[in-house]
DSSP file (Angstrom, degrees, kcal/mol; ACC not computed):
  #  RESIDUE AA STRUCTURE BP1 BP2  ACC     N-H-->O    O-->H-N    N-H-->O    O-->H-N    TCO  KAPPA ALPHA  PHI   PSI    X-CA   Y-CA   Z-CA
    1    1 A X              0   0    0      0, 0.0    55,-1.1     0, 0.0     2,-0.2   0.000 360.0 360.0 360.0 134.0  -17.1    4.1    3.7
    2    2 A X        -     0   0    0     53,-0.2    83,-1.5    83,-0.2    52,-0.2  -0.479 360.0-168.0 -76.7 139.8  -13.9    2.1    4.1
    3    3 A X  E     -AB  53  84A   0     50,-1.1    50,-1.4    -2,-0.2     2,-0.3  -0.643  19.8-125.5-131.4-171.9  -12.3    0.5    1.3
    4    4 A X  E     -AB  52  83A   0     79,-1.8    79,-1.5    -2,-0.2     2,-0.4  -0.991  18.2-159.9-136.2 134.6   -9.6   -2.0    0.6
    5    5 A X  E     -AB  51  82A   0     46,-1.7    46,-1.5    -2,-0.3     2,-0.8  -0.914   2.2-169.2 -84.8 124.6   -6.4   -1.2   -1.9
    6    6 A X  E     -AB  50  81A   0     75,-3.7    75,-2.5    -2,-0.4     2,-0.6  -0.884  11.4-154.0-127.9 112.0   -4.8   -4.1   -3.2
    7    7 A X  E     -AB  49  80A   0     42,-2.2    42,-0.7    -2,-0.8     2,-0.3  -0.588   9.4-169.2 -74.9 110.7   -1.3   -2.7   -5.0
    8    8 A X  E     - B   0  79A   0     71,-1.5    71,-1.3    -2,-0.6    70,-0.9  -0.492   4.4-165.1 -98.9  76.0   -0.2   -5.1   -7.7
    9    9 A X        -     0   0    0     -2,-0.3    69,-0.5    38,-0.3    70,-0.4   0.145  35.5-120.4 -44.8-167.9    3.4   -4.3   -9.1
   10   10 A X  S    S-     0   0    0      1,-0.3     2,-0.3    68,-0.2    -1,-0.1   0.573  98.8 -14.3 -64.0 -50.7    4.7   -5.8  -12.2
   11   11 A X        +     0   0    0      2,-0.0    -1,-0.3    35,-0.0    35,-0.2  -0.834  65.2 173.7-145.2 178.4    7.6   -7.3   -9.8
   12   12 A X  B     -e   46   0B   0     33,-3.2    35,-0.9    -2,-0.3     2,-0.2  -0.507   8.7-168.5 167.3 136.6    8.6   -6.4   -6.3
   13   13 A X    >>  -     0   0    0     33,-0.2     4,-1.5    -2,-0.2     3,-0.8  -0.736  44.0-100.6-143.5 148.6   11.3   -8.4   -4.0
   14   14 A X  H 3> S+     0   0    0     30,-0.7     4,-2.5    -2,-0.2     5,-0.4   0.852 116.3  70.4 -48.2 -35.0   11.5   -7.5    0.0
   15   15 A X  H 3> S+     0   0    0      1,-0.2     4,-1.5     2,-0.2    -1,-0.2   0.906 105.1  35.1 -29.5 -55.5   14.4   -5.4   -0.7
   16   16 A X  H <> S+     0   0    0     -3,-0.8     4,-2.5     2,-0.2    -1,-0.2   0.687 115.5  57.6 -96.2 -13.1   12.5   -2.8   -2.4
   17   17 A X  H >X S+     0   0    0     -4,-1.5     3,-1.1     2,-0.2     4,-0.8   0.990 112.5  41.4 -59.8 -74.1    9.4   -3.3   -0.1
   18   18 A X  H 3X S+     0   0    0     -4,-2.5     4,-2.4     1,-0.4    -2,-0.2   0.730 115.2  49.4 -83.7 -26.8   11.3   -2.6    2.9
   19   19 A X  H 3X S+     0   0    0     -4,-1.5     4,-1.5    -5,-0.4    -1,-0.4   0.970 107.5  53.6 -77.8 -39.0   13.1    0.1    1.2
   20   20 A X  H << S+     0   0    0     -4,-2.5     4,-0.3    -3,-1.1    -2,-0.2   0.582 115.0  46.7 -37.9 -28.0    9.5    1.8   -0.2
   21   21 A X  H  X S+     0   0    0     -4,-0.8     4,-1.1     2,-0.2     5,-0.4   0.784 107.7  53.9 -78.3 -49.5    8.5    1.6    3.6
   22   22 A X  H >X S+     0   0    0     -4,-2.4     4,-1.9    -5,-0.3     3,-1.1   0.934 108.4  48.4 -30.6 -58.5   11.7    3.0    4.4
   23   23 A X  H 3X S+     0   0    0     -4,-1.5     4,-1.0     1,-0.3    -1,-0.2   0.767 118.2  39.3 -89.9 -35.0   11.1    6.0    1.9
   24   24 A X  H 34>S+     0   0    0     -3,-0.4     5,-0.9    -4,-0.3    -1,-0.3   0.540 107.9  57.7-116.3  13.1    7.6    6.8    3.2
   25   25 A X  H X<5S+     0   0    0     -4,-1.1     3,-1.2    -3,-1.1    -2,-0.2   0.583 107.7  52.9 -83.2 -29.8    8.2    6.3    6.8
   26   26 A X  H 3<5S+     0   0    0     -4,-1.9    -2,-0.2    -5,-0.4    -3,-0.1   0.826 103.7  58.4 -69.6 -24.2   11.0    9.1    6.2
   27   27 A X  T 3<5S-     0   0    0     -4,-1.0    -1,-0.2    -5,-0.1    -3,-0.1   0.050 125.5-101.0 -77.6  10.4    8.3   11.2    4.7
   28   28 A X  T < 5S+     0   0    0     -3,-1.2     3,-0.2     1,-0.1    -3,-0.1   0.615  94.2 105.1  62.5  27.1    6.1   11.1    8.0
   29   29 A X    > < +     0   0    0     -5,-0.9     3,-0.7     1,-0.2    -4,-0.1  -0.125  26.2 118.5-120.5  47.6    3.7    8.6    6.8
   30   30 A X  T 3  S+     0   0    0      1,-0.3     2,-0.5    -5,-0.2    -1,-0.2   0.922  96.0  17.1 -90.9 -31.0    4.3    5.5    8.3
   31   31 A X  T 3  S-     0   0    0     -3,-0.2    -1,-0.3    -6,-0.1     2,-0.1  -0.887  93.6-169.7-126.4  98.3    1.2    5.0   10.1
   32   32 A X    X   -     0   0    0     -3,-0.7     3,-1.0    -2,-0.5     2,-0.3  -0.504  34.1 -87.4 -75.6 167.2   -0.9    7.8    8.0
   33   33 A X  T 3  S+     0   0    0      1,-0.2    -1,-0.1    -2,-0.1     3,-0.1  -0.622 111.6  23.6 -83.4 134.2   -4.3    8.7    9.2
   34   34 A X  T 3  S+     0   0    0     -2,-0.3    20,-3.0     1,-0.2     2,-0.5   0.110  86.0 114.8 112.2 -39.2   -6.9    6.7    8.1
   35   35 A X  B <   -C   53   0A   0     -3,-1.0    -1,-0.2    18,-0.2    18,-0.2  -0.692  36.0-178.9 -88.7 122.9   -5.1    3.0    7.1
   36   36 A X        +     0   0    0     16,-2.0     2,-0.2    -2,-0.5    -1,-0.2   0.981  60.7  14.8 -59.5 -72.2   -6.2    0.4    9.2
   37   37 A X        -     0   0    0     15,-0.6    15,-0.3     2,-0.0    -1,-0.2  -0.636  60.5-167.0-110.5-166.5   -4.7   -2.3    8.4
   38   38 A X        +     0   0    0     13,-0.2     2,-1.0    -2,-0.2    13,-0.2  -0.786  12.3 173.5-165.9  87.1   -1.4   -2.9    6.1
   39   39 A X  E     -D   50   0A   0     11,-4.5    11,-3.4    -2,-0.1     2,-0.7  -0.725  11.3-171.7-128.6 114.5   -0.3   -6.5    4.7
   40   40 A X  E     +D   49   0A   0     -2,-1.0     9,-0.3     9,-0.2     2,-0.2  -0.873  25.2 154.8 -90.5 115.4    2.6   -7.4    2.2
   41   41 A X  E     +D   48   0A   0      7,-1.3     7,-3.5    -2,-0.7     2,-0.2  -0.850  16.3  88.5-143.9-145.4    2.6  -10.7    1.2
   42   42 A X        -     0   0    0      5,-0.3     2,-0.3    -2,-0.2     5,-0.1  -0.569  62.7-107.7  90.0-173.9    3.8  -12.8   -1.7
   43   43 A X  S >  S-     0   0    0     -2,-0.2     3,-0.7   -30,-0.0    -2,-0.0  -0.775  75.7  -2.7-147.9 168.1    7.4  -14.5   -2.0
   44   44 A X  T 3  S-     0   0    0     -2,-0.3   -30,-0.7     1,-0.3     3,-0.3  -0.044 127.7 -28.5 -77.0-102.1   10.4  -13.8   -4.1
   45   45 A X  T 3  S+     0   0    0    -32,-0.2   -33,-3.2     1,-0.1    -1,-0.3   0.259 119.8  90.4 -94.2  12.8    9.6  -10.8   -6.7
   46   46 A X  B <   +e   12   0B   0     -3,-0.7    -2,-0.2   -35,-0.2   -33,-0.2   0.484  62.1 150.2-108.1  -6.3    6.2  -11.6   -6.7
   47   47 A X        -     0   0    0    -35,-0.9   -38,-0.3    -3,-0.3    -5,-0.3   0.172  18.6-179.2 -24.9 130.8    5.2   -9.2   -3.6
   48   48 A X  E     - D   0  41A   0     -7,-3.5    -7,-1.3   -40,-0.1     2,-0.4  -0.836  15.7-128.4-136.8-173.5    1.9   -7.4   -3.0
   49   49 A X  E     +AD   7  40A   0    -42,-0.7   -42,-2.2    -9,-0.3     2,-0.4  -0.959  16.8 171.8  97.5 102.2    0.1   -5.4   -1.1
   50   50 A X  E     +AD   6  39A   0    -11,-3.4   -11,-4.5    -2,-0.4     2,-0.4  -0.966  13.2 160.7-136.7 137.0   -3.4   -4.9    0.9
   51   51 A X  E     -A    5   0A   0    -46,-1.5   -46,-1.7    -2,-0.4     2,-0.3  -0.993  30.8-125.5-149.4 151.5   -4.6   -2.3    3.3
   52   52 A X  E     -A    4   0A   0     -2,-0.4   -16,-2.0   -15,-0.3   -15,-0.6  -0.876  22.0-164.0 -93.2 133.4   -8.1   -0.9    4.8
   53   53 A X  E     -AC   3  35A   0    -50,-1.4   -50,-1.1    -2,-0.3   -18,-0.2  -0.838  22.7-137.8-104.7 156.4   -8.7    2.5    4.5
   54   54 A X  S    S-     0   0    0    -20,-3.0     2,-0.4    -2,-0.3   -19,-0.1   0.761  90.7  -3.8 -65.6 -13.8  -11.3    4.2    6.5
   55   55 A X  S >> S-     0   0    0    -21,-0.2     3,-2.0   -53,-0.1     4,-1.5  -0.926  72.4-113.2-163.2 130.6  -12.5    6.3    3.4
   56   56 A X  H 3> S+     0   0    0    -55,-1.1     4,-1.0    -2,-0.4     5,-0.1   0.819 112.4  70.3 -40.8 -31.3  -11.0    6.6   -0.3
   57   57 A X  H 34 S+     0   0    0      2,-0.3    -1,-0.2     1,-0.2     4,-0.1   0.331  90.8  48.4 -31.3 -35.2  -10.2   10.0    0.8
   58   58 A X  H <4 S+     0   0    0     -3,-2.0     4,-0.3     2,-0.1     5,-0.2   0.826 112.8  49.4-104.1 -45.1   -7.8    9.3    2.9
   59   59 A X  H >X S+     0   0    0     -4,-1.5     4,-0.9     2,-0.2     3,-0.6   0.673 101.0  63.0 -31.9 -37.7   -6.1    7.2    0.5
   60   60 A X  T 3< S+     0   0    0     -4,-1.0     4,-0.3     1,-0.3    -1,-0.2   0.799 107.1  45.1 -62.9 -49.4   -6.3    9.6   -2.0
   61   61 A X  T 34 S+     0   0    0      1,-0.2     4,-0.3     2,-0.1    -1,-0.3   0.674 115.0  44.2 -78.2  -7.2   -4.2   11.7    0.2
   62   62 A X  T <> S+     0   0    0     -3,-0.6     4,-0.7    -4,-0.3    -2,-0.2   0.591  93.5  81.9-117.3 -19.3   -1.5    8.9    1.2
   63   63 A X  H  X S+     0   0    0     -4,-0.9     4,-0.8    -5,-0.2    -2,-0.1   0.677  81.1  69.6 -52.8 -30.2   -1.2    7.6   -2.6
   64   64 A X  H >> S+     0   0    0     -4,-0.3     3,-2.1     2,-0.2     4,-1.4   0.992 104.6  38.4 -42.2 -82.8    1.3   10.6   -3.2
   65   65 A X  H 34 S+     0   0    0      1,-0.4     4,-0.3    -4,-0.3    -2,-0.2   0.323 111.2  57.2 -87.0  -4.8    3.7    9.0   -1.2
   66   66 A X  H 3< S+     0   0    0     -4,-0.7     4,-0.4     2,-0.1    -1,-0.4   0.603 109.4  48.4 -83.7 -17.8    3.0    5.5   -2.4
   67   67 A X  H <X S+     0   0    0     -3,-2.1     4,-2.9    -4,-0.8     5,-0.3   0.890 113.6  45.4 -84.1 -58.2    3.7    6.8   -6.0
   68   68 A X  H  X S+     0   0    0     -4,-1.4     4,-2.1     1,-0.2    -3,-0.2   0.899 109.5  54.2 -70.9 -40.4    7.2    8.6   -5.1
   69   69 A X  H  4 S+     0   0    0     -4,-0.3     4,-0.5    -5,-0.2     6,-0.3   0.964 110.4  51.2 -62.6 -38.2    8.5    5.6   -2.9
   70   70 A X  H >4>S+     0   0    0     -4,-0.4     3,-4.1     1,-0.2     5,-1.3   0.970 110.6  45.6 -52.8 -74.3    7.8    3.4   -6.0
   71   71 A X  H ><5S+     0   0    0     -4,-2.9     3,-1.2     1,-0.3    -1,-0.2   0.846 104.4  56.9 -31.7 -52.2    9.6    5.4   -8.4
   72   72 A X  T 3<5S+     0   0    0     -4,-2.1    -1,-0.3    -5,-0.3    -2,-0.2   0.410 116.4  35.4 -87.6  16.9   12.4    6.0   -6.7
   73   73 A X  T < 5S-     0   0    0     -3,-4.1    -1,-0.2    -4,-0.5    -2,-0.2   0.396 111.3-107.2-174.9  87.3   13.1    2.2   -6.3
   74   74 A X  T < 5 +     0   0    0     -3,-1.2     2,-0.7     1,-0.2    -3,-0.2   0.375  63.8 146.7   2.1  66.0   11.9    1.1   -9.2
   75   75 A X      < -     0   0    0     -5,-1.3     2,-0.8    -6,-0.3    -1,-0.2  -0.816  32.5-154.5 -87.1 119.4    8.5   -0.8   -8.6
   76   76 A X        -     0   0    0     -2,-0.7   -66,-0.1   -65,-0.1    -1,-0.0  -0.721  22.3-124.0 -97.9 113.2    6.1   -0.4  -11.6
   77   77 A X        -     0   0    0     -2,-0.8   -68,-0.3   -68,-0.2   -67,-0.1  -0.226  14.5-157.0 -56.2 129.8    2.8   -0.8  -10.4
   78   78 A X  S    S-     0   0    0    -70,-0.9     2,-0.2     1,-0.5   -69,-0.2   0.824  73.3 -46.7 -72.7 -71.3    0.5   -3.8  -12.3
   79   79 A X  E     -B    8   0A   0    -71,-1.3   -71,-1.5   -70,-0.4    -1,-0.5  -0.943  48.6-121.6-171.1 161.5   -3.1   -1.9  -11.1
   80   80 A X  E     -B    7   0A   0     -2,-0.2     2,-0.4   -73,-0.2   -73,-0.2  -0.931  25.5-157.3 -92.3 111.9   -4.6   -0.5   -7.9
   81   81 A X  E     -B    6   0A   0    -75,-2.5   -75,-3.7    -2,-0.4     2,-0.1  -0.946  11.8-174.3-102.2 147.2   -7.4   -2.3   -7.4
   82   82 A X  E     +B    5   0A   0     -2,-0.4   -77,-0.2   -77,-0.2     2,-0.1  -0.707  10.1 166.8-147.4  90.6   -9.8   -0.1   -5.1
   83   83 A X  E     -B    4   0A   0    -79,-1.5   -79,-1.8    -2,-0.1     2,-0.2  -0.283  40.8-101.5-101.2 161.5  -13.4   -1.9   -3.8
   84   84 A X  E     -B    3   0A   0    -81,-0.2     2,-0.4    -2,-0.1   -81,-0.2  -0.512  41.8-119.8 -66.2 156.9  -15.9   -0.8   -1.0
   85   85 A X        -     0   0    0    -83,-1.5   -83,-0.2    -2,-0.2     3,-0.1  -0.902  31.4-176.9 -81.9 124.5  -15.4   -2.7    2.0
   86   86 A X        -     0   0    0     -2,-0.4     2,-0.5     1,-0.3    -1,-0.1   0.712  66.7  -0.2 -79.6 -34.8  -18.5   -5.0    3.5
   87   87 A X        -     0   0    0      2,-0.0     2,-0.4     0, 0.0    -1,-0.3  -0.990  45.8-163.4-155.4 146.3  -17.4   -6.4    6.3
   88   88 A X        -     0   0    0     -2,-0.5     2,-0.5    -3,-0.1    -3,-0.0  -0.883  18.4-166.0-121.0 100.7  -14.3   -6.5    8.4
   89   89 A X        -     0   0    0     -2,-0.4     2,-0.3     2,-0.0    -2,-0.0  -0.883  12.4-171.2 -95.6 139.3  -14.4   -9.8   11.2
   90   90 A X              0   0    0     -2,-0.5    -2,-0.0     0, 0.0     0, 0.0  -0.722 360.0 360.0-104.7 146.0  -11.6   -9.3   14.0
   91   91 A X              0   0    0     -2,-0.3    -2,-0.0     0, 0.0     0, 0.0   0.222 360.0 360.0 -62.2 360.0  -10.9  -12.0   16.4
């Protein structure tokens, strides 16, 4: 079943987004198996984070490298929120 993560940080500025993508594209996971989609949005520090996974499972496994990019430059994660998915409409 597919689900949707929506990452909330305590703060988070594009800087450190782009550099947290940075950090786990350098770790061979820049399009991991499994995420569908992938959307930062928010404005100043206030960035967040939503992706579809195809299975919690596969998240589970890519979550590693979402943890280590944070730390190292310095986002402190607010909650994961993590729901089933019902429906996905595409254009």
């Amino acid at each position: 079943m597919a689900i949707c993560v929506h990452f909330v940080p305590v703060s988070m500025n594009a800087g450190q987004y782009q550099q947290a993508v940075k950090l786990i594209a350098e770790a061979g996971q820049g399009a991991p198996a499994g995420r569908l989609y992938h959307v930062a949005f928010g404005d100043g520090d206030k960035l967040e984070v939503f992706d579809i996974w195809k299975s919690k499972a596969e998240w589970d496994d890519f979550s590693q490298f979402v943890a280590n990019a944070a730390e190292q430059v310095g986002i402190q994660v607010s909650s994961i929120d993590i729901e089933p998915v019902q429906d996905i409409i595409t254009p």
